[in-house]
N, C-alpha and C positions, 0 to 999 in steps of 0.2 A: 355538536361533537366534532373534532377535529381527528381525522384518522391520522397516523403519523407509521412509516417505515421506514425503521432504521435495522442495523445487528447492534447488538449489545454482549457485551463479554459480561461471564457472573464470575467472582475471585470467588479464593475457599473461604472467607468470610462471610460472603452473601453480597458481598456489595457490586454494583452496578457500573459499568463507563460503557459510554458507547459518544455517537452525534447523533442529533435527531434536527435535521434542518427545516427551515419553515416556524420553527416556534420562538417564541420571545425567550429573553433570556427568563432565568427565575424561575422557583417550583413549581411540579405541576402536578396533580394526580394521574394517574395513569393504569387502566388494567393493560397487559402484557397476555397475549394469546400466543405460544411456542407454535412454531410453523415446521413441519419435519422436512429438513431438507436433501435427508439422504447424508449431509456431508459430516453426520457425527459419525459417522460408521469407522472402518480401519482404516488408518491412516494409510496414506500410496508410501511402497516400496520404495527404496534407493533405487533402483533403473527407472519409475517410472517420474521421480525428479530429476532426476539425471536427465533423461530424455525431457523432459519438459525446459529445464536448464537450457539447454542443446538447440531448441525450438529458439526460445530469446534469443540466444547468441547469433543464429542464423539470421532472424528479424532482424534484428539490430544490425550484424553485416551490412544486411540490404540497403540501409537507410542512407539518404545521398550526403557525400559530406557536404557542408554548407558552410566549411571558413577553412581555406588549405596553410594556414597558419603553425606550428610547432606547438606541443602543447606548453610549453617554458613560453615563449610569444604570447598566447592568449591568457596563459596565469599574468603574466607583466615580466618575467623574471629578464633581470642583466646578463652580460656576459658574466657578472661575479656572484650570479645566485642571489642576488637582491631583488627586491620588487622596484620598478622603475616608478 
């Protein structure tokens, strides 16, 4: 038996998508044991996205730049808005 942990989304149909890597491509049989993860509960408030938001943007500040180039420069773009 091959154990396999993936998440999987269920649609209002019933039908299934998810990845499950490590397996071959092509059908497979499968029982599905639901694991409670706490995270169906109520969804987070607007301040506590926001705040989470705010946290990335912070991170991301931090991050060193690594090409001090324009960003027109590293798209390719001309003096006339073309790609070079």
């Amino acid at each position: 038996m091959t154990m396999v942990r993936t998440r999987i989304r269920v649609a209002p149909d019933g039908t299934l998508t998810g990845r499950a890597s490590g397996l071959p491509p092509g059908e497979h049989e499968a029982e599905i044991a639901l694991v409670d993860t706490g995270k169906g509960v109520d969804p987070p408030d607007v301040h506590t996205l926001l705040a989470r938001v705010h946290a990335i943007q912070q991170e991301i500040a931090q991050l060193p730049v690594l090409d001090e180039r324009s960003s027109d420069a590293i798209i390719g773009y001309n003096e006339r808005g073309h790609f070079d």
